[in-house]
N, C-alpha and C positions, 0 to 999 in steps of 0.2 A: 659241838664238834670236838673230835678228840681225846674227850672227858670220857669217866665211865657212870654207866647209868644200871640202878638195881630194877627190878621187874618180882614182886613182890606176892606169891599166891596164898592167900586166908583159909585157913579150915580147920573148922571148929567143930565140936563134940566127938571129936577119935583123935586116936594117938596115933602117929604114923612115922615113918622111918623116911631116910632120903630114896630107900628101893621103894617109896611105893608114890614116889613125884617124878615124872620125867616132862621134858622140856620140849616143845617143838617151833620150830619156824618157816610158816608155809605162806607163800607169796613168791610165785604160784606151787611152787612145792611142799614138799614137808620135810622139813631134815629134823633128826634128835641134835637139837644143837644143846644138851648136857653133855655131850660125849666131844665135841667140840672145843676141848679146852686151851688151845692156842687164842681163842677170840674169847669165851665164856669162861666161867667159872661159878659154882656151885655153892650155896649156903651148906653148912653140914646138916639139918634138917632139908634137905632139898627143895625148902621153899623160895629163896630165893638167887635168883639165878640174875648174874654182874654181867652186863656187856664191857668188857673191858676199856672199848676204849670207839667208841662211837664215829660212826663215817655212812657217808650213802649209800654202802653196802650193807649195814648193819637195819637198814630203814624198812621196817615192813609190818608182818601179825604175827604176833607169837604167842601161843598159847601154853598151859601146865596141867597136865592130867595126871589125877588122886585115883589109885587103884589100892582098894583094899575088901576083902570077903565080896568078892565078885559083884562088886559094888566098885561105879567110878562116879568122877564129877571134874566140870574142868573151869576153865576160866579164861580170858582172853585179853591181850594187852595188841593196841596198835602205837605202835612206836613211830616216832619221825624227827625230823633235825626242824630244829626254827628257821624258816626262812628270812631271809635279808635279804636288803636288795643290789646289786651290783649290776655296772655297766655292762650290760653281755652283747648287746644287740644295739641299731641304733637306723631309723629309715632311711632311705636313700633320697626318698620327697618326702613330704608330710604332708602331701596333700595331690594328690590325680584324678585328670580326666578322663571322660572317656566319650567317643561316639557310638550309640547303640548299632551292635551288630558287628563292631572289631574288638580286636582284644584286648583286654585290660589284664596287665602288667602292675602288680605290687611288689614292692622289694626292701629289702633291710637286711644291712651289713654287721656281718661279725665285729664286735671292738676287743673282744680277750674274753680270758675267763675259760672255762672246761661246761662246754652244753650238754646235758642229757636227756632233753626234750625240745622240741619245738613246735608250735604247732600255730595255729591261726584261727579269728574268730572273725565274721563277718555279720553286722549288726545282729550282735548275741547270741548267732549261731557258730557250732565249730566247722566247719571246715574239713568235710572227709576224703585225704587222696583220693583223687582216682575214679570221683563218683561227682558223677553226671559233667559239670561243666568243667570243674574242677581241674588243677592241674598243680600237683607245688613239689618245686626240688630244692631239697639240702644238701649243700655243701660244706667243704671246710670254712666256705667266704660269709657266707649266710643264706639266705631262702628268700627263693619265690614262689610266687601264688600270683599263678593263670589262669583267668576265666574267659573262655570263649565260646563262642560268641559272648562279649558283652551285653547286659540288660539292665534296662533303668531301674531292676528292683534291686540292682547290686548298689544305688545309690546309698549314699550312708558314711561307715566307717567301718573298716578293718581292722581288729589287731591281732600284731603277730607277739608271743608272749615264749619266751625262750626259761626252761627250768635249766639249775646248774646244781651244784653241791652244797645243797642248803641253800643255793641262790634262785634270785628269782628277776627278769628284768623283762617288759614290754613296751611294744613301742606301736602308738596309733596311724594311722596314714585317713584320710579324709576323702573320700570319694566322690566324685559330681561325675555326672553324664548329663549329656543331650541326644534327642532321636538325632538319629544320622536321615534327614531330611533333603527328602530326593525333586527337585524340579526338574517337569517333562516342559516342551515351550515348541509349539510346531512355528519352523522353519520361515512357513507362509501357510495363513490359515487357509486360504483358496489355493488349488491348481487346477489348471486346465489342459488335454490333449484332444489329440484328433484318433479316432477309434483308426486303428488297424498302422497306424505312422508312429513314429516314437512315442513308447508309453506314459503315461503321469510317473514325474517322483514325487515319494511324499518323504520330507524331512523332519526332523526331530534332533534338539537339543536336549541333552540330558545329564542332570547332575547331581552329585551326592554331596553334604557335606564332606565329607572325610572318605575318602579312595578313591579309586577309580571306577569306569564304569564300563562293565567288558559288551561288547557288540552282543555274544551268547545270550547276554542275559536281557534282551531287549529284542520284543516283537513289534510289527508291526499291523495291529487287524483293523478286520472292518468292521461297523456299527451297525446290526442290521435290527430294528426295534426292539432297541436296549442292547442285544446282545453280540459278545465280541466273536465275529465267526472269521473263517479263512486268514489266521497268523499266518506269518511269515516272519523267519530271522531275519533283524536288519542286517546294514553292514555299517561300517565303520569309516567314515574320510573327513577327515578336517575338522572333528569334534563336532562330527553331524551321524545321529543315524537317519540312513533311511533307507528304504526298499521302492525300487523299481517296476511297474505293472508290466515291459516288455513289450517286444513290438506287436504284437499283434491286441491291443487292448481294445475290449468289445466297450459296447457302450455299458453294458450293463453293469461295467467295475463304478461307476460315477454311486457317487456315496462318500461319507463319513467314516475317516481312518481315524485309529486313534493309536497312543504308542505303549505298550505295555511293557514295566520294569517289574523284576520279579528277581527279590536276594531275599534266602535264608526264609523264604516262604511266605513273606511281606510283597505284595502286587502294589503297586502305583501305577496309576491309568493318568495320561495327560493328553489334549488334543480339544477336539477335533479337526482333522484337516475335510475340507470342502473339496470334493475331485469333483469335474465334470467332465467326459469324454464326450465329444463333439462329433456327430456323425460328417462320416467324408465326406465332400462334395463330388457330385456328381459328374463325370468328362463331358466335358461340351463335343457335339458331334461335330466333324469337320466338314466343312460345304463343300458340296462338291457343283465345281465349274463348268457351267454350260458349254460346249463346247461352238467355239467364235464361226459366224457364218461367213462360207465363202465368197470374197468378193467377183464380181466378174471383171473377167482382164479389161482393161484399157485398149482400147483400138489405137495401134500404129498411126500416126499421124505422116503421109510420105512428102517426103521435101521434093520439090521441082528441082530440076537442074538448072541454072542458068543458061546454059547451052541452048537448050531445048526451047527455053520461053525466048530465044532472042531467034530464034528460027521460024 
């Protein structure tokens, strides 16, 4: 760094002049950098050609093409600075979890220094912005790398590896995951109603390791040999799903519910719940009363007068 560096082209069995060497440097361009002479500087044979004075600018391929009697030949120098290593970067953890199916977050902070690359490697693969799950922003602070949804094959190790000015500095982070592992648990394995009077609820608890777990995403069907027919969205109350048969439930709803969660295209079936709907009973007829028979009146009984019996 700093120093100047010769770049030296051989060519043997002709004589030639400095008009028949010129210099290029293409990375990704091609400039005449003989003509260049604020940076370069020229042997007077024009073979070899002095980078004056060396920096990350000066770092790429350079070549020297021999024109003479319409005849050429060339030759090729790749140049670069020694790397060393300096504090450039430094992790935030050294080590994260994750639940399959949320996001996983890796991060590492700026400590100084001038960065001219950054980029990330995840078990020995690089890491391409922007492609497929991928997600990573640099700043002036330092860089992340989002991958979501998470997946246990992202288990392993990341590193994020920061190039500078002839520097070089990386830093690992450690990765573990677990499935985000979902328990379905019916409410009450049996219920019972009366066909056509308030209908059977069927209940369901349900849970994720790690987040929540939205009503949407949870049906509720029925079992009819083997297969899950007539879902219905649950609903949500008290950290219970469950779905309602309504009043008017025939007998024929009696059967095996079961409760279906479904994130990110992973289904988990838990249950069975046992419904029986109970046919109504029957109105008893009401009797009807004979109607009571007529008594016959009682005969007057007539009192004497006393008068009359003393007469």
């Amino acid at each position: 760094m700093n120093e100047p560096l010769d770049l030296t082209c051989r060519v043997e069995g002709i004589e030639i002049t400095a008009d028949n060497v010129k210099w290029y440097k293409y990375n990704p361009g091609e400039d005449n950098v003989g003509l260049l002479r604020k940076h370069y500087s020229l042997s007077s044979d024009g073979l070899t050609l002095t980078i004056k004075k060396m920096s990350d600018t000066k770092v790429g391929s350079y070549k020297c093409v021999v024109e003479k009697d319409g005849k050429s030949s060339e030759a090729e120098f790749e140049v670069s600075l020694p790397i060393r290593h300096e504090d450039l970067i430094e992790p935030k953890a050294e080590s994260v979890a994750f639940f399959e199916g949320r996001t996983l977050t890796l991060e590492v902070v700026k400590l100084g220094g001038t960065i001219t690359e950054i980029y990330w490697e995840c078990n020995g693969v690089r890491v391409v912005k922007g492609e497929g799950r991928a997600k990573i922003i640099n700043n002036g602070k330092g860089s992340k790398l989002i991958l979501k949804p998470a997946k246990l094959e992202d288990v392993g190790s990341c590193i994020c590896i920061a190039n500078g000015v002839g520097t070089q500095d990386s830093a690992e982070i450690t990765v573990g995951g677990d499935e985000n592992t979902v328990v379905i648990t019916p409410v009450k394995t049996e219920v019972s109603c009366t066909e056509k009077k308030k209908g059977c609820k069927v209940e369901f608890t349900v849970t994720r390791a790690e987040g929540a777990v939205k009503a949407a995403d949870v049906k509720i069907c029925k079992l009819v040999d083997g297969v899950l027919k007539s879902c219905s969205k649950s609903k949500l109350k008290k950290d219970k799903y469950w779905s309602a048969m309504g009043n008017k439930t025939p007998i024929s709803a009696s059967g095996e519910y079961m409760a279906v969660y479904t994130k990110d295209g992973v289904e988990t079936q838990g249950g069975p719940v046992t419904v029986t709907v109970k046919a109504k009973k029957a109105k008893k007829e009401k009797k009807v009363r004979e109607p009571k028979e007529e008594k016959e009146p009682k005969e007057k009984k007539v009192k004497k007068n006393k008068k009359n019996k003393d007469q």
